[in-house]
C-alpha positions in Angstrom: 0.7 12.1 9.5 1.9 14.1 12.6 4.0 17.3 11.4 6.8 17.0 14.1 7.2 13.3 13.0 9.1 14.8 9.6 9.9 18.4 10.6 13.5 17.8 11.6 15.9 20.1 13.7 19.0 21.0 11.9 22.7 21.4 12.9 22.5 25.2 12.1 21.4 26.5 15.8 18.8 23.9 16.6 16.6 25.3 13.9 13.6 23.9 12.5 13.1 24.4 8.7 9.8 26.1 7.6 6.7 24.0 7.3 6.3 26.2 3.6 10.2 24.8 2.3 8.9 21.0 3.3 6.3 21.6 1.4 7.4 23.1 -1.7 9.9 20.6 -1.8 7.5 18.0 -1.7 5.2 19.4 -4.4 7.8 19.9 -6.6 8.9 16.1 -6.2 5.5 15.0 -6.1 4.9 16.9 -10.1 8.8 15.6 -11.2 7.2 11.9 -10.2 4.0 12.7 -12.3 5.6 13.9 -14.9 8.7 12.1 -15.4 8.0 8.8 -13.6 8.9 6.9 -10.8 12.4 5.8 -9.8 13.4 4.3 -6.1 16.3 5.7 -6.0 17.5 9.9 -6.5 20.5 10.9 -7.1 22.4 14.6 -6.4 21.6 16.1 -9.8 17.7 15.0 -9.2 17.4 16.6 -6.0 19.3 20.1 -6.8 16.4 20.0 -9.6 13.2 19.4 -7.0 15.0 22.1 -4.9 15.6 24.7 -7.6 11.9 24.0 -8.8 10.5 24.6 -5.1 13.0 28.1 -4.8 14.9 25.9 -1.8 18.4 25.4 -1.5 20.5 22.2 -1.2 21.3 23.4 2.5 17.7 23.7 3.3 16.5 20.0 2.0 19.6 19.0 4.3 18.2 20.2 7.3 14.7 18.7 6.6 15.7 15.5 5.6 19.3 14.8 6.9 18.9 11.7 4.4 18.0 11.4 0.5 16.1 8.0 1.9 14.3 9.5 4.9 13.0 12.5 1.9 11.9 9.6 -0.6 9.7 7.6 2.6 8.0 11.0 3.2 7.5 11.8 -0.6 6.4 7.4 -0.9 4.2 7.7 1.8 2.6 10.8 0.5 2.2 9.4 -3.3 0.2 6.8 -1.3 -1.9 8.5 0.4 -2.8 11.0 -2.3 -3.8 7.7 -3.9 -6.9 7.1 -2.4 -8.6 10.2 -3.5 -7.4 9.7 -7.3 -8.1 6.5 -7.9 -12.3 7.3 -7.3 -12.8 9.1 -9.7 -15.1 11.7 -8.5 -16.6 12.4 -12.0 -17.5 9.4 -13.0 -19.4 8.7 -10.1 -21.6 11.8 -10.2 -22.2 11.6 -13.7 -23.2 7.7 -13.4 -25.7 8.7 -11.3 -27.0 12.1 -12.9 -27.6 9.6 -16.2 -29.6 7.1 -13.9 -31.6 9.5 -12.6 -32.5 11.0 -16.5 -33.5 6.9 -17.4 -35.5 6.0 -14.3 -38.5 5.2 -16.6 -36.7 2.3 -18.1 -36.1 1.0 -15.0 -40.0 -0.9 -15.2 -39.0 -3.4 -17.8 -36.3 -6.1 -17.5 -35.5 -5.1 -21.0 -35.5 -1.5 -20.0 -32.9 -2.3 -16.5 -30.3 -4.5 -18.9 -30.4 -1.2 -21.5 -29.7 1.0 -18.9 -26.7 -1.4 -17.3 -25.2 -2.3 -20.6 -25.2 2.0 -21.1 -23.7 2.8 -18.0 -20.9 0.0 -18.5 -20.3 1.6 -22.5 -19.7 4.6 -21.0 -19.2 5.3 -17.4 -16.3 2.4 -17.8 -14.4 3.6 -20.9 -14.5 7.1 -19.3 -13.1 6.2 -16.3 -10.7 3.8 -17.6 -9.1 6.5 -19.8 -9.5 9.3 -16.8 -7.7 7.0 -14.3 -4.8 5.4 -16.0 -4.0 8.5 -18.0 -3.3 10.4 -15.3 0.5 10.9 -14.2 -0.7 10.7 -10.8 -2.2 6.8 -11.3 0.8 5.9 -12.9 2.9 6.8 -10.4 0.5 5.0 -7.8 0.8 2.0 -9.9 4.7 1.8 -10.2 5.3 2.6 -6.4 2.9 -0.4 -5.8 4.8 -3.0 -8.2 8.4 -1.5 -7.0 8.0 -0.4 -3.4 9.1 -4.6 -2.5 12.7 -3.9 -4.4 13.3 -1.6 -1.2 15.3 -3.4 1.4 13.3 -4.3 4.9 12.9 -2.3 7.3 11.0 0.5 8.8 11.1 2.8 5.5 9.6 0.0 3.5 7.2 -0.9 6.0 5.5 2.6 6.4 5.1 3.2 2.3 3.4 -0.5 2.7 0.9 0.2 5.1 0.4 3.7 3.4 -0.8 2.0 0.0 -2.7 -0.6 1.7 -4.3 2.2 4.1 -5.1 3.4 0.3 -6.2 0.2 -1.1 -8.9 -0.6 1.7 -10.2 3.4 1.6 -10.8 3.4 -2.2 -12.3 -0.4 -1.8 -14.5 1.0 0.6 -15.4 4.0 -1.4 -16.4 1.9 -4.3 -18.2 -0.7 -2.4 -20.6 1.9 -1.2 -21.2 3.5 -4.5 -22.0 -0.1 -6.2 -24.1 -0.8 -3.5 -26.3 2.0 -4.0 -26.2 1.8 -8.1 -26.3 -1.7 -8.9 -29.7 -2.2 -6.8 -31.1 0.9 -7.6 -30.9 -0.6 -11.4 -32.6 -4.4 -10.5 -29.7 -6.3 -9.9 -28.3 -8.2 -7.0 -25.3 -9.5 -6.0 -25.3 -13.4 -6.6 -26.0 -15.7 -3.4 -22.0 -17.4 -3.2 -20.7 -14.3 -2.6 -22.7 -13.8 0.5 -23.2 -9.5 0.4 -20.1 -9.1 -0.1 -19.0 -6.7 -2.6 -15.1 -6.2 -2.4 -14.2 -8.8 -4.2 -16.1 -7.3 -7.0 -14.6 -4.2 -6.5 -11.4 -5.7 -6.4 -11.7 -7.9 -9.9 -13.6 -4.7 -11.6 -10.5 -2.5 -10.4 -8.2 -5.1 -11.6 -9.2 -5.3 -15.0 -9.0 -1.2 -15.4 -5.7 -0.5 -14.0 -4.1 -3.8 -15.3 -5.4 -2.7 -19.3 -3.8 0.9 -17.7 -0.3 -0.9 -17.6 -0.3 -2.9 -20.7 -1.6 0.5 -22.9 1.5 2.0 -21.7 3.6 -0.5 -24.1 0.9 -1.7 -26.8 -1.8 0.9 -26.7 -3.1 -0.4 -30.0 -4.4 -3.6 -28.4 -6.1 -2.1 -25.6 -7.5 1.0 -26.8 -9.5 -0.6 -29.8 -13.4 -0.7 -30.3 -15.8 -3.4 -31.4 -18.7 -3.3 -32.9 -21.5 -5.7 -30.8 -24.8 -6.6 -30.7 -26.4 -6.5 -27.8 -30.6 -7.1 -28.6 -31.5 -5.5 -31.3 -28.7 -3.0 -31.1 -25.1 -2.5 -32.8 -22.8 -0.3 -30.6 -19.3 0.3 -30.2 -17.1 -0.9 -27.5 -14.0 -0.7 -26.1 -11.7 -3.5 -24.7 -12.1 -2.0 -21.1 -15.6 -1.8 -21.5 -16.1 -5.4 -22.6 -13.8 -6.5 -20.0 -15.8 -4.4 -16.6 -18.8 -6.0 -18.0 -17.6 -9.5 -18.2 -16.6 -9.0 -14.6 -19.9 -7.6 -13.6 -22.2 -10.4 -15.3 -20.1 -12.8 -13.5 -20.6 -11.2 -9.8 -24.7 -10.0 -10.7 -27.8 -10.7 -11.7 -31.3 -9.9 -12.0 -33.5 -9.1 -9.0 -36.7 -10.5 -9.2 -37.9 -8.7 -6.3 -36.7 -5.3 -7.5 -39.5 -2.7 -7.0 -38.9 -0.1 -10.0 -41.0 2.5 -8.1 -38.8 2.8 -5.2 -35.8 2.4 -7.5 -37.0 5.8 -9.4 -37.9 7.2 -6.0 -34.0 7.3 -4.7 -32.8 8.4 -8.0 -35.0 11.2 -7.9 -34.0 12.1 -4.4 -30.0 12.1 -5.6 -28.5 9.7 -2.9 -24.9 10.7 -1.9 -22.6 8.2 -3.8 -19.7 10.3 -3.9 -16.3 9.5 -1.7 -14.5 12.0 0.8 -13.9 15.6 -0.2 -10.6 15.3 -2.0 -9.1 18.6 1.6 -9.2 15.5 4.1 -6.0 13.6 3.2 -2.9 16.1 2.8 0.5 15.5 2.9 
C-alpha cells in the first residue's frame, strides 16, 4: 500500500512519526493477534501492551493513528495481505515435487501413476494440513475472514474486504499453477464438465483443509484420527484430511489416456518451477 496513505502528521509541530515506530507497532500487533487471537475490537489496556512490546509510547501510536479504528484497518488489511504468502505453503510444494521426481519410474504403469497419486495425497495432504492450520498466522486469517462482516459499512470494512479477496484470488492462482503442472505430470487430467478449469478444484480442495482446521480447534479428536485402508494390495494409514483432499480430487480427475510417461519423467527431471512468489514481495 502507499506509505503516505497511513503515515499521518501529528498535532505536535506538523511532525510525521518514524516509518521504524509504525512498524514496530504493527509487528508487535501482528504477534499479539498470532498468539493470543483475533478480536474486532481493542481496548486502552490492549494497546498500551502492543506499544510497550514495540518500545513506543501511547503519545506516539496517537500521532500515527489519531484513531484505535483507523490502527486496526491498517493492522486488518495487513493480516490480509500477509495471507497470501502463508496460506501456500512453500514446503509442501517443493517437497511434492522433489518426491515426484525420485518415483518418475512408476509413472509407466497405470498401477504405478495411481501409487504415486494416492502417496502424494497420504502425505503431502496431511503435512500441509497440519503446517497450515496450526499456525497462529492461519488462524488469524481464518477468524478475520468469518468476522471482518460484524464490522459496520463503510470504507474501513470495505478495504480489509478487498484485501482478503486480493488474497483469496493470489493464493487460488498460486495453487492452480502448481496442480496444473503436478497433476499432469502424474497421468491425470482434469474431467471434461469442468472445461480446464482448475479453481474450483482449488477452491473445494482448500475448503476441506482449512474447514477440518476450524473444527480441530474444538474437537481435535475427530479430525485428527487415522484409519487404516486398503488401497490394492496395500494397508496404510490415513488421516481424516487425507481421506477428505482425496475424495475431492477423484471427484475433479481422472486418468489420461493419452499421458506420455516419457515426457512426464522428462519435466520432473528438469525441476519445473512450481513454487509461488518469494515470500519479500508483499510487506506491510
Amino acid at each position: 500500500m502507499p506509505r503516505d496513505t497511513w503515515n499521518r502528521a501529528g498535532g505536535h509541530g506538523g511532525q510525521q512519526e518514524p516509518d521504524d515506530a509504525r512498524a514496530r507497532i504493527l509487528r508487535s500487533a501482528t504477534e499479539h493477534a498470532d498468539t493470543v487471537g483475533l478480536t474486532l475490537g481493542c481496548d486502552d489496556a490492549t494497546i498500551e501492551r502492543i506499544c510497550a512490546e514495540a518500545g513506543v509510547s501511547s503519545r506516539q501510536f496517537a500521532r500515527i493513528w489519531p484513531s484505535t479504528a483507523d490502527f486496526l484497518t491498517e493492522l486488518f488489511t495487513g493480516l490480509a495481505i500477509q495471507a497470501r504468502i502463508d496460506r501456500a505453503d512453500t514446503q509442501t510444494l517443493l517437497t511434492t515435487w522433489q518426491f515426484l521426481s525420485s518415483r518418475g519410474g512408476d509413472l509407466r504403469s497405470v498401477e504405478g501413476r495411481r501409487g504415486v497419486l494416492i502417496d502424494v495425497i497420504r502425505t503431502a495432504a496431511e503435512y500441509n494440513f497440519d503446517v497450515v492450520t496450526a499456525s497462529g498466522k492461519w488462524r488469524t486469517y481464518a477468524a478475520l475472514s468469518t468476522t471482518i462482516l460484524s464490522w459496520p459499512e463503510g470504507e474501513s470494512r470495505a478495504r480489509v474486504l478487498e484485501a482478503l479477496r486480493a488474497s483469496q484470488l493470489a493464493f487460488v492462482e498460486t495453487m492452480e499453477s502448481f496442480y496444473r503442472n503436478v497433476l499432469p505430470t502424474i497421468g491425470y487430467r482434469l474431467r471434461d464438465d469442468f472445461h480446464d478449469d482448475y479453481q474450483p478444484f482449488v477452491v473445494a480442495a482448500a475448503s476441506v483443509i482449512e474447514g477440518l482446521g476450524v473444527v480441530r480447534s474444538t474437537v481435535p479428536a475427530l479430525v485428527e484420527a487415522h484409519f487404516e485402508i486398503t488401497e490394492g494390495d496395500e494397508v496404510e494409514t490415513w488421516s481424516v484430511a487425507a481421506l477428505a483432499f482425496k475424495g475431492v480430487l477423484d471427484a475433479f480427475f481422472e486418468l489420461d489416456p493419452d499421458f506420455e510417461p516419457d515426457e512426464a519423467i522428462a519435466r520432473l527431471n528438469g525441476g519445473v518451477d512450481v513454487t509461488p512468489a518469494s515470500a519479500g514481495e508483499e510487506e506491510f
